[in-house]
C-alpha positions in Angstrom: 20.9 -4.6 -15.3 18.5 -6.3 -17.2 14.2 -5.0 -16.6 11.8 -7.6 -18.3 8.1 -6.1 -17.9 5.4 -7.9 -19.3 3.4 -4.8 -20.1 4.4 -4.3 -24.0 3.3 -0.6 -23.6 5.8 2.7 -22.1 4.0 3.6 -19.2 2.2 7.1 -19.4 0.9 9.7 -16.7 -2.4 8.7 -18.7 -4.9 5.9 -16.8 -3.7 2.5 -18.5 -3.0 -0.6 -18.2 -5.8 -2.5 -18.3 -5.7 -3.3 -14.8 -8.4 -2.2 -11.8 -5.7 -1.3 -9.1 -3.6 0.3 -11.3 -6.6 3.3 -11.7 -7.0 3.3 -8.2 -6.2 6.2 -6.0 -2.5 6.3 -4.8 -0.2 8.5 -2.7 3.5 8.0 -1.8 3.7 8.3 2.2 6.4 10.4 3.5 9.1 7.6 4.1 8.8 6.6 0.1 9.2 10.4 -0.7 12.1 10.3 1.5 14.2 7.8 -0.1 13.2 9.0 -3.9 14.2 12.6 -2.9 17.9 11.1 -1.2 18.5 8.7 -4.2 16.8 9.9 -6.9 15.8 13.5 -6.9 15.0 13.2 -10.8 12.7 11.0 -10.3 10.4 13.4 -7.8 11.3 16.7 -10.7 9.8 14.8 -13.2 6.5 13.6 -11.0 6.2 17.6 -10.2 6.5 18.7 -13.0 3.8 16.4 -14.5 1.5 17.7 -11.5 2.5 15.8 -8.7 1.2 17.7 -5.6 3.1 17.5 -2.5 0.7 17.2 0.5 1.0 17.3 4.2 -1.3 14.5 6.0 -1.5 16.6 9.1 -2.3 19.6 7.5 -6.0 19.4 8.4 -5.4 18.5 12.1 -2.4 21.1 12.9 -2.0 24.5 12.3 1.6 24.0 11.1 2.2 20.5 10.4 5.5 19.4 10.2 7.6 18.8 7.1 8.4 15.5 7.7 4.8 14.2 7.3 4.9 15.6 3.5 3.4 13.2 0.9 3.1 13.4 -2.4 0.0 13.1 -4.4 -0.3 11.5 -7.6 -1.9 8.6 -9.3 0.3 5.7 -10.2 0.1 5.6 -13.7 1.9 9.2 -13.4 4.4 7.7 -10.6 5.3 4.9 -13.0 5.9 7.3 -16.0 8.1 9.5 -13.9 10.5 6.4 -12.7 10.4 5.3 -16.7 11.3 8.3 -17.5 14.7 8.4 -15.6 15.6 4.9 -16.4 15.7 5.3 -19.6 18.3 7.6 -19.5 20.8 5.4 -17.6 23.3 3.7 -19.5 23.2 0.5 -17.1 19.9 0.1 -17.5 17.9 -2.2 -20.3 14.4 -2.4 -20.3 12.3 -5.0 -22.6 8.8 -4.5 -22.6 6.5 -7.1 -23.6 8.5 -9.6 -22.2 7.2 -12.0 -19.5 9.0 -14.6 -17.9 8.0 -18.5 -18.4 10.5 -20.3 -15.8 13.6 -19.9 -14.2 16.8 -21.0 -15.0 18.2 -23.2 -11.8 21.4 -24.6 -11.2 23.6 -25.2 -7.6 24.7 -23.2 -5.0 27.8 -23.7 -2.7 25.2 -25.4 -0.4 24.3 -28.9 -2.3 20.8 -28.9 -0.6 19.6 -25.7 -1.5 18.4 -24.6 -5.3 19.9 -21.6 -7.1 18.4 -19.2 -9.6 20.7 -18.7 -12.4 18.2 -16.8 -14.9 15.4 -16.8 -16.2 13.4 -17.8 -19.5 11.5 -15.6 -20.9 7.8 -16.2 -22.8 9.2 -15.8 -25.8 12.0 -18.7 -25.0 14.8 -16.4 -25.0 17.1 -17.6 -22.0 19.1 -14.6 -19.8 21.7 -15.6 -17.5 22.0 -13.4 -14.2 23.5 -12.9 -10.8 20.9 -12.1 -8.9 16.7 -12.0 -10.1 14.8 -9.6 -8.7 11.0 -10.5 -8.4 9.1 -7.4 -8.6 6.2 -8.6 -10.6 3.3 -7.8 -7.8 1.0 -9.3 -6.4 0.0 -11.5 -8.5 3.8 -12.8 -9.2 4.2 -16.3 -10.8 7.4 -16.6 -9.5 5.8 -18.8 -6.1 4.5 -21.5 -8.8 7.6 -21.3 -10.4 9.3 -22.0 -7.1 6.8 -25.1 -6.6 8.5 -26.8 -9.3 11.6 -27.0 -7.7 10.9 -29.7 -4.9 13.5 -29.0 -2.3 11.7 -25.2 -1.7 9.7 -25.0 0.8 8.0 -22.0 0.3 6.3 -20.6 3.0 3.6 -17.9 2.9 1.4 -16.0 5.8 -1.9 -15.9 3.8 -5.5 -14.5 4.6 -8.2 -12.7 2.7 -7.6 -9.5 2.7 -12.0 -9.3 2.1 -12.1 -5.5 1.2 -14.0 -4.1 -1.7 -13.4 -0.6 -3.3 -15.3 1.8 -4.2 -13.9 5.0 -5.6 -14.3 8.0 -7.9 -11.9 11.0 -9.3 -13.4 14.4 -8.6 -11.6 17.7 -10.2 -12.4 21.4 -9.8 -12.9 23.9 -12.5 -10.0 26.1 -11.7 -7.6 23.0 -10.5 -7.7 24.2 -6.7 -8.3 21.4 -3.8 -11.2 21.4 -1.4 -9.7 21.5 2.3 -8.3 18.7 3.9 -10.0 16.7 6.7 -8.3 16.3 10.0 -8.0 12.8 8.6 -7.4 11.1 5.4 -8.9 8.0 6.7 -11.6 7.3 8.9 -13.6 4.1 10.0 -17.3 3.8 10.3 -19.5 0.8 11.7 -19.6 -0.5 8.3 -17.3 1.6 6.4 -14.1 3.5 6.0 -13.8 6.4 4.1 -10.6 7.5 1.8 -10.1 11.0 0.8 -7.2 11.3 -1.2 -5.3 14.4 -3.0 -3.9 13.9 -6.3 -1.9 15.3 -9.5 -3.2 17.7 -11.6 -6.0 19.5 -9.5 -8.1 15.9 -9.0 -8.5 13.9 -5.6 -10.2 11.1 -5.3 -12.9 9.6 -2.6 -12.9 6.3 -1.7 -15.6 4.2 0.3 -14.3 0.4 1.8 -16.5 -2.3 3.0 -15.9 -5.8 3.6 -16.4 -8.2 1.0 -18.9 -10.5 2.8 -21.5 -7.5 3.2 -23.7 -8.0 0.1 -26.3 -5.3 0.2 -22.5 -2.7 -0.2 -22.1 -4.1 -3.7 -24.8 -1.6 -4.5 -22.4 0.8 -4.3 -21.1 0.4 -8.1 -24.3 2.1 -9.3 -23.2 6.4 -9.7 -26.4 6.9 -7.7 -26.0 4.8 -4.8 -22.3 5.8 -4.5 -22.9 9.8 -4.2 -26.1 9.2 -1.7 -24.1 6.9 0.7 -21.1 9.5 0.0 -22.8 12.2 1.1 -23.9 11.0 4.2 -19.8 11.7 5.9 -18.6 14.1 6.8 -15.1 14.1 5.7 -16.8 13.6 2.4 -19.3 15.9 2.0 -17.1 19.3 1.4 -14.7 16.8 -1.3 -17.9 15.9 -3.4 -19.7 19.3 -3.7 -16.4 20.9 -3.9 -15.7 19.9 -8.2 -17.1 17.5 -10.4 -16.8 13.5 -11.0 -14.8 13.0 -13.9 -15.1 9.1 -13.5 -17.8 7.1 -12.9 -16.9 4.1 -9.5 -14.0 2.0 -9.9 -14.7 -1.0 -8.4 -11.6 -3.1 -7.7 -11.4 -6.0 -5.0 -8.2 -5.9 -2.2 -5.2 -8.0 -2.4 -4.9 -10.6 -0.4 -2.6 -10.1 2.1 0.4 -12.2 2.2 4.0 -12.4 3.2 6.6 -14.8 1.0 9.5 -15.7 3.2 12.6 -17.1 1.1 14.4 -18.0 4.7 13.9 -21.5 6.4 15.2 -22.0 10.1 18.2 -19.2 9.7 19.1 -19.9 5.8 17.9 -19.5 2.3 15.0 -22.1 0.7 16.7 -20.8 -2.7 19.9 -18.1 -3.6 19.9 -16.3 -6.6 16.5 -15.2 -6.0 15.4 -12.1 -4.0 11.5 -10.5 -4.1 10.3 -6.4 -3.9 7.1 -4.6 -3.5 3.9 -6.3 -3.7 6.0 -9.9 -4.7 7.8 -9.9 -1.1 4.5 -8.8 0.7 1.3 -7.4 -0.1 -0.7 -5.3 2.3 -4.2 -3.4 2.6 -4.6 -0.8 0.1 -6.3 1.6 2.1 -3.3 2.6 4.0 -1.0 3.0 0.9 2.0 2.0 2.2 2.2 -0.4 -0.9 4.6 2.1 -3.0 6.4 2.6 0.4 7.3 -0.4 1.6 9.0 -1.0 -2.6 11.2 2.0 -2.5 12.2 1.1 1.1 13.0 -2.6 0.1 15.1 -1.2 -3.3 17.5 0.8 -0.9 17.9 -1.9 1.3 18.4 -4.5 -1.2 21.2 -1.9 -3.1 22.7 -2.1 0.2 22.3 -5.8 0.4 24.7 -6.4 -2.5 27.4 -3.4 -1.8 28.4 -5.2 1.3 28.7 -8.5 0.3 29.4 -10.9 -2.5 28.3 -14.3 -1.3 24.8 -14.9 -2.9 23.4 -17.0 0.2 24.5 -13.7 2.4 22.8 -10.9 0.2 19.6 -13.0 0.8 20.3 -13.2 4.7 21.2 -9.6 4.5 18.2 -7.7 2.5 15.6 -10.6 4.3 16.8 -9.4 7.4 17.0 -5.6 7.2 13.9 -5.9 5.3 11.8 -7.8 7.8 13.4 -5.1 10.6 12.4 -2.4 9.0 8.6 -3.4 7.6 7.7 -6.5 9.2 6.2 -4.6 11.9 4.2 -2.3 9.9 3.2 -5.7 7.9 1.9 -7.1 11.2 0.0 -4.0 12.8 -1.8 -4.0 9.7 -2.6 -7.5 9.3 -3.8 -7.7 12.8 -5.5 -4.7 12.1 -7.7 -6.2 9.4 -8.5 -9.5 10.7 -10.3 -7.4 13.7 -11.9 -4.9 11.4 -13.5 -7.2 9.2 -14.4 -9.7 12.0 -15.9 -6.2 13.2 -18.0 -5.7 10.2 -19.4 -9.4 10.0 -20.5 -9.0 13.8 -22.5 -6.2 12.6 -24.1 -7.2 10.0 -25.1 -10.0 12.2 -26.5 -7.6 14.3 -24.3 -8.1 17.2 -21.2 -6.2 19.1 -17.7 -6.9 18.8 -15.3 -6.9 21.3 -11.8 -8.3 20.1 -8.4 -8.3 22.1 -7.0 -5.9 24.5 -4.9 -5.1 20.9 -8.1 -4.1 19.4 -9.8 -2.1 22.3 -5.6 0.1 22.1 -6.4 0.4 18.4 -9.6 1.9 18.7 -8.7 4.1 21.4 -5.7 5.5 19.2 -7.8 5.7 16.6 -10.9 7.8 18.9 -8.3 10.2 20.6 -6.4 10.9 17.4 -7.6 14.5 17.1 -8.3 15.3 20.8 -4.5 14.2 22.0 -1.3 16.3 19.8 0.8 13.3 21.6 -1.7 10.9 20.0 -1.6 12.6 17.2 2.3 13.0 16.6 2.4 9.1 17.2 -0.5 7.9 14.8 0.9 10.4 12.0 4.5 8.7 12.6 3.1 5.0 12.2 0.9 6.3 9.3 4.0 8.2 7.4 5.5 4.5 8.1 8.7 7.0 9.8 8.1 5.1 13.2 7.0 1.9 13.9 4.5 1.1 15.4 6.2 -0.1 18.5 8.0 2.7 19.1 5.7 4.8 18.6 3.3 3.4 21.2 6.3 2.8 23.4 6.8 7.0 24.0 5.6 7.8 27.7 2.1 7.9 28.1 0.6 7.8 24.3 -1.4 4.9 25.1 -2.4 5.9 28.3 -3.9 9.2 27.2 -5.4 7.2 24.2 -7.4 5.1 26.8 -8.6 7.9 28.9 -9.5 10.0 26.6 -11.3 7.2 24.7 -14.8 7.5 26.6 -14.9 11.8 26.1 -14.2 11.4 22.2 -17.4 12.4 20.2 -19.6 9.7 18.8 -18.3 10.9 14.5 -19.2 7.3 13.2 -22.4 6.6 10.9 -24.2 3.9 12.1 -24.9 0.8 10.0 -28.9 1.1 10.2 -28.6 4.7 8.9 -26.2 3.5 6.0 -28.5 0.8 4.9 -31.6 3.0 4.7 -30.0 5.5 2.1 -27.9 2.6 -0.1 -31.6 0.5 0.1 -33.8 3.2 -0.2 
């Protein structure tokens, strides 16, 4: 197997890259740990033993949480070094750095109307042949323009703003120890939501997230702005007075979200041509099932090509095992955005929003959380990605509870007006 990565550099547990998102805080949710610690237990040695924290996201809500909602915290950079690590020590495995790839090498598949991906070509001209390409080059993969070229592709792509800003620094305390955890790693505010995240090496990082189209937020670059807005949650306050900033704000700007789909009516647009990660669908960094959803998609795509030889059936096979397994945690969240940030602009308009019978469920999950352990077990189980979100919401009387219990949870969200005053002030 043949790696081509455009980065020139050998990743490092040191912040890199050049990139925004890639200094951004991270943490692999419990069904990401899960597969690395059943395929690759290396892989999870070597991000301990370069500080990797393992963390528990219900350990601030329970007593004794259960060990199946065990993350683990570390930055990506760190994550990255770990898997480079272990690679290079398999014999099967070739990695070139500093090579990008310029086009794609087609040719014909078995079905005469339908393109196939031979190879590729790389920026520096050099042609490799292959049996199957694997596009895991993000977000921002070139591999859809490439795809343009070849007329008979329809590609087809669920596309929207994703509109999110982020705003986030790295705390760390003097002796390495962690503040304690909220109930919550995430919570939403009128204008807001607020990330608290663990991380390697004694450091956690604090994240504030606000919609794109609210102007008078952008003031939260400045170091000053940022800590008095910070200080004004909760779940924040303890984190910030707890060790010292070592970074000033990262500022970064959310993916859009979007969903490539290599399958038209039943069949492949193209064989020979499969995506991962971030390149097969990207989805709102807040919830950080980006690293996830990638390890998930690996497995299944290993799977994929032990069972079968025919290239148009791997595709069929890993598109549809994939789409089984995350599509629906894809959807919830893009429907969950769409009515946040349509949320946020009817605020800052002054107004109320209402949204679907969808979006009155989700905010009564999201209220009764803490005040329901059924609730609970069923919002930790969508956010660990172990259940989805369907299931989860199917078990008897979650939602039910949720509802009822919705108009007795305690007002905990800022309000807008009281937001403004301190960022404006």
């Amino acid at each position: 197997m043949t790696v081509l990565d455009r980065d020139s550099a050998e990743p490092t547990a040191r912040d890199g890259q050049g990139m925004s998102r890639f200094r951004q805080p991270h943490l692999l949710l419990p069904r990401g740990l899960a597969v690395l610690e059943r395929l690759l237990p290396e892989v999870v040695a070597a991000i301990e033993n370069s500080g990797g924290r393992r963390c528990n996201l219900l350990a601030g809500a329970r007593a004794e949480p259960d060990r199946r909602y065990e993350a683990m915290a570390a930055r990506r950079p760190l994550l990255e070094a770990a898997l480079a690590v272990v690679a290079a020590h398999e014999p099967n495995i070739e990695i070139r750095r500093g090579a990008g790839v310029r086009a794609l090498l087609t040719g014909h598949s078995r079905r005469s109307c339908v393109p196939h991906v031979r190879g590729v070509t790389t920026e520096g001209g050099e042609t490799l042949e292959a049996g199957l390409v694997v596009d895991a080059s993000g977000c921002d993969s070139p591999v859809s323009a490439m795809l343009g070229d070849l007329r008979r592709v329809q590609r087809s792509a669920v596309r929207t703003d994703a509109g999110f800003n982020y705003y986030s620094r790295l705390f760390r305390s003097a002796d390495g120890s962690l503040p304690a955890q909220p109930a919550w790693l995430l919570d939403h505010h009128d204008s807001v939501s607020t990330l608290a995240l663990p991380g390697d090496n004694g450091m956690w990082s604090l994240t504030l997230v606000v919609s794109r189209r609210d102007w008078v937020m952008r003031l939260l670059y400045e170091e000053d702005v940022w800590n008095r807005a910070a200080a004004l949650f909760p779940e924040l306050r303890e984190w910030i007075t707890y060790g010292e900033p070592i970074t000033g704000v990262l500022t970064t700007a959310g993916p859009a979200t979007r969903r490539r789909h290599l399958i038209s009516e039943g069949r492949p647009s193209v064989t020979g041509l499969v995506s991962v990660g971030d390149a097969w669908a990207t989805t709102n960094p807040m919830f950080c099932q980006g690293m996830s959803m990638a390890l998930v998609q690996a497995e299944l795509l290993r799977d994929a090509l032990r069972a079968q030889a025919d290239p148009e059936k791997i595709i069929l096979r890993y598109e549809e095992a994939a789409q089984a397994a995350l599509g629906p945690f894809y959807d919830t969240l893009r429907f969950w955005e769409r009515n946040r940030l349509a949320e946020i602009y009817t605020r800052i308009r002054g107004g109320r929003f209402y949204g679907s019978a969808g979006w009155t469920t989700a905010k009564a999950l999201e209220a009764a959380k803490l005040a329901d352990p059924e609730v609970l077990t069923a919002m930790g189980d969508i956010g660990s990605m172990l259940v989805s979100p369907e299931e989860a919401l199917a078990r008897p009387g979650v939602v039910g509870r949720a509802m009822s219990l919705r108009a007795d949870a305690p007002a905990t969200a800022l309000r807008r007006a009281e937001l403004l005053g301190v960022i404006t002030r």
